[in-house]
SEMI-658452 format. One record per residue (C-alpha): x, y, z. Coordinates in steps of 0.5 Angstrom, whole numbers, padded with zeros to 4 digits, always signed. Example, Ala and Ser with C-alpha at 12.3 -4.5 7.8 and 13.67 -1.06 7.14 Angstrom:
REM SEMI-658452
+0025-0009+0016+0027-0002+0014
//
This chain:
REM SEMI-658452
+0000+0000+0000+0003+0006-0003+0004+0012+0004+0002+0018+0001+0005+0024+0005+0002+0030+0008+0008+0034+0010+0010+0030+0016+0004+0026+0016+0001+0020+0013-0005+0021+0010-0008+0014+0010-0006+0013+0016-0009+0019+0019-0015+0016+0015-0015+0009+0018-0015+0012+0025-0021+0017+0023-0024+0009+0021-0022+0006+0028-0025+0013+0032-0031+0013+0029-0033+0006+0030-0030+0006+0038-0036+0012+0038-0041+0008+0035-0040+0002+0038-0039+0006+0045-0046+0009+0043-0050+0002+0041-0047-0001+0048-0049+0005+0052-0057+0005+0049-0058-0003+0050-0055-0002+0056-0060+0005+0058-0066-0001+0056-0067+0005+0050-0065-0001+0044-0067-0007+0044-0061-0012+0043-0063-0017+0038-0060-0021+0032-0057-0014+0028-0055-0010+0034-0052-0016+0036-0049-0018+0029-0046-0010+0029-0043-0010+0035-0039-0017+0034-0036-0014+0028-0034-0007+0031-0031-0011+0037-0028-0016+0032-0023-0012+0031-0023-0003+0031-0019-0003+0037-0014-0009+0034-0014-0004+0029-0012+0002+0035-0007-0002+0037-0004-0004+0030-0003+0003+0027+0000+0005+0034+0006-0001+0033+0005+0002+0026+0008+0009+0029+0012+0007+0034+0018+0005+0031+0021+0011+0029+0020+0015+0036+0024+0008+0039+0029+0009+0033+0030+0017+0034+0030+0019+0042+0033+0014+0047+0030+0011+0053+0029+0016+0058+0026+0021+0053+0022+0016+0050+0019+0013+0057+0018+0021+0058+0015+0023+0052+0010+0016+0053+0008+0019+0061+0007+0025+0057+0002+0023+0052-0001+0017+0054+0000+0017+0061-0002+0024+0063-0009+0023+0059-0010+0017+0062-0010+0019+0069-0013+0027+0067-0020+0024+0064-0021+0018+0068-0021+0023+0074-0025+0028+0070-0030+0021+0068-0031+0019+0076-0031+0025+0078-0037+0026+0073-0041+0020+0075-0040+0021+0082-0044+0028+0081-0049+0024+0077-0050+0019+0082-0054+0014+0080-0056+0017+0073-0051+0014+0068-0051+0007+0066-0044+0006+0070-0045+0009+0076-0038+0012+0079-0036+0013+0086-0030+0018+0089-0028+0011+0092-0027+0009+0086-0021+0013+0084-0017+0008+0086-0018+0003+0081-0014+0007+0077-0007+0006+0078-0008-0002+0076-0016-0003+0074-0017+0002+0068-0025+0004+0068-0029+0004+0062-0025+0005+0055-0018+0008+0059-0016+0000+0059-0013+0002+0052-0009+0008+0054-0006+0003+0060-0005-0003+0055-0002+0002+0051+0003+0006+0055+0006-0002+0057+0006-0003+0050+0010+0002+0049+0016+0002+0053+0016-0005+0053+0017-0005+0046+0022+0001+0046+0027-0003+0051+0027-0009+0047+0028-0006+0040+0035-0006+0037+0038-0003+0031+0040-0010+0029+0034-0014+0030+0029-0009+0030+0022-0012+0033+0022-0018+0032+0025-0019+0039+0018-0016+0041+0013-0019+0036+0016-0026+0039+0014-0024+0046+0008-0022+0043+0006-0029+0041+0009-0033+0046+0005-0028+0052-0001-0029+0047-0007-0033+0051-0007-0038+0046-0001-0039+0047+0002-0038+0054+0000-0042+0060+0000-0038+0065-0006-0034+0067-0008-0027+0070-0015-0023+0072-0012-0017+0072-0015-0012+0066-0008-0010+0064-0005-0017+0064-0010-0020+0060-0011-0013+0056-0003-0013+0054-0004-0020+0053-0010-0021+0048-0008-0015+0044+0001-0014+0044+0001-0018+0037-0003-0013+0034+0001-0008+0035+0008-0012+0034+0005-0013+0027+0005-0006+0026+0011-0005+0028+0014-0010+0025+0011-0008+0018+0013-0002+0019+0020-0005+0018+0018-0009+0011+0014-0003+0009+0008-0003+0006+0008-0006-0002+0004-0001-0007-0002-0004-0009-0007-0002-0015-0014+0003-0013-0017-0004-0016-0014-0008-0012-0014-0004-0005-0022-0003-0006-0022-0011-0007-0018-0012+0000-0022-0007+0004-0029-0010+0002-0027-0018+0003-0022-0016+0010-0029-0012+0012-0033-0018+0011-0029-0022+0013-0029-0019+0021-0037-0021+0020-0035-0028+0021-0035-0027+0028-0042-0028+0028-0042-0035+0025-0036-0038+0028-0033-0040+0034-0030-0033+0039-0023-0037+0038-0022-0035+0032-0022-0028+0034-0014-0026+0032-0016-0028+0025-0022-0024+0024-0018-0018+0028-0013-0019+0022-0019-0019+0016-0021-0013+0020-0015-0009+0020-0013-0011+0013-0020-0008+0009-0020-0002+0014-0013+0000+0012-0014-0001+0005-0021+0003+0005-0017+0008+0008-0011+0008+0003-0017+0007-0002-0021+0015+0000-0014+0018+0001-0013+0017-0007-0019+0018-0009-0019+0025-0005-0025+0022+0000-0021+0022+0006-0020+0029+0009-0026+0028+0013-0024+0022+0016-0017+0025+0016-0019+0031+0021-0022+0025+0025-0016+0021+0026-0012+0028+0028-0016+0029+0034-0017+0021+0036-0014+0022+0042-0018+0028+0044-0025+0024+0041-0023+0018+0045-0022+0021+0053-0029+0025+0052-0033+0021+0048-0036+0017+0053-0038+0024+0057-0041+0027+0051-0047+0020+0047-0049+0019+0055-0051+0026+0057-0054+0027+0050-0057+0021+0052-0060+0022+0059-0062+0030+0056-0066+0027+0050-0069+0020+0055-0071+0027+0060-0075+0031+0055-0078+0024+0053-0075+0022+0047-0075+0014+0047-0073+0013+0038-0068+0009+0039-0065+0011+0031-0066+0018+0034-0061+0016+0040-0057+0013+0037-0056+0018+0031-0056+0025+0036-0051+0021+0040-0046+0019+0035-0046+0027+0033-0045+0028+0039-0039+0022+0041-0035+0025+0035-0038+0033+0035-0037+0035+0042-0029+0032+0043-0028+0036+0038-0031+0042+0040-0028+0042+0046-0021+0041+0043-0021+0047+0038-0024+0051+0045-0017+0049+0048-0013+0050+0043-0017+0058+0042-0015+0059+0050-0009+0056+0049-0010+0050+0054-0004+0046+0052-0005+0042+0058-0011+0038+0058-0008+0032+0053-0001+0032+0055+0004+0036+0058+0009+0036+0053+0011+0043+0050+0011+0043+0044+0004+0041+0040+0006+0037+0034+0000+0032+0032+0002+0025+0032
//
């Protein structure tokens, strides 16, 4: 797949990740509402959830290893591990106190209702989507201290499969330990292939690509769960190829712009479909396709509306600490 770049960003990558926000959103909305008793699970909400969950954050953890490499290659380790704290373990700890904090106010109002005491579940139990941000700090500086400029990241996707729950034979009911398990060979894929690089493939052939792997992650729905690594590596292959697709179709800039801003969309995503849904259940609005359809408006709209405010204020602060503002 041919990297078209803008400046110092990839363009289909950015795309790609605008895929996988997008679908965290909707999955994350869907849930919300089943759970609220406001849509009722059956065989298609089920069916479209199975296949979100086959593989959108398998694909996160992808284009995560897939940019990873040239930061493990550039800084050395105090600065990389400074640099991860910055990024993914200062937002991490922001928005899951900004998440409790919301819900102990809110009381038994949300789906998930949170205490203060509650608080201290975030130094080894993430609450609600943060796991990710925990799962991905580990990743990182594992990754970093073991890659070398000789064997590069084979050392960690090797560790990646023998620590995989398919594989190893011990076990772990932590949520970070079972997290970094499940979804490590994920992001060693993309690490490792950004070192191979990516192979220039035709429109024709991408567009095939994407819609096969695409379908393929549906066969969650009809087969067994073991096969989940299979349908996450279909996932992610037919929604890196649609985003190679758009971007040279010129189709991509809006999924682009939302990939820039994953970060901001991922911490507050969940603050912004559940209140529009306890505003919309409170003047008497029980549609669940109008719920649903205000509610992933507002899970993807409401973040970005919040981050273009902080950056009008000039608020560096309130996705990382670094001073510096390039967008990764």
């Amino acid at each position: 797949m041919e990297e078209k770049s803008n400046g110092k960003r990839i363009e289909w990558l950015d795309a790609a990740k605008g895929i996988a926000i997008a679908l965290v959103v909707v999955g994350h909305t869907m849930r919300g509402l089943v759970h609220a008793r406001i849509m009722d699970s059956n065989p298609t909400v089920d069916a479209i959830d199975c296949w979100i969950y086959a593989f959108h954050m398998p694909l996160f953890f992808f284009l995560s290893g897939r940019l990873v490499v040239r930061s493990a290659e550039q800084y050395p380790t105090p600065n990389f591990i400074f640099d991860r704290v910055a990024t993914i373990a200062y937002p991490y700890f922001v928005w899951s106190i900004i998440t409790i904090l919301i819900k102990a106010i809110l009381g038994p109002i949300p789906t998930t209702p949170r205490t203060l005491e509650d608080l201290r579940l975030i130094l080894d139990r993430p609450i609600e989507q943060f796991w990710f941000l925990y799962a991905l700090f580990v990743l990182t500086v594992a990754f970093k201290l073991l890659y070398s400029n000789t064997l590069k990241s084979w050392p960690f996707l090797i560790v990646a499969i023998a620590i995989h729950p398919a594989a190893a034979i011990f076990s772990s009911d932590n949520p970070v330990v079972i997290s970094v398990r499940s979804f490590a060979i994920y992001f060693a894929a993309g690490a490792v292939i950004k070192s191979v690089h990516f192979i220039n493939v035709g429109s024709g052939l991408a567009g095939i690509v994407a819609a096969a792997g695409l379908a393929g992650a549906a066969g969650c729905v009809f087969l067994p769960s073991n096969m989940g690594p299979i349908f996450a590596a279909t996932g992610i292959l037919g929604a890196c190829s649609l985003a190679v697709l758009l971007t040279r179709l010129n189709a991509s800039s809006g999924l682009q712009y939302l990939g820039r801003y994953s970060l901001e969309i991922f911490v507050a995503h969940t603050i912004a479909s559940a209140g529009t849904r306890v505003a919309l259940s409170h003047v008497g609005i029980a549609a669940p396709f109008f719920h649903l359809t205000i509610g992933i408006a507002a899970g993807l709209l409401g973040p970005l509306f919040l981050a273009q405010l902080f950056q009008r204020c000039n608020f560096r602060y309130a996705y990382s600490f670094r001073f510096a503002g390039v967008r990764r």
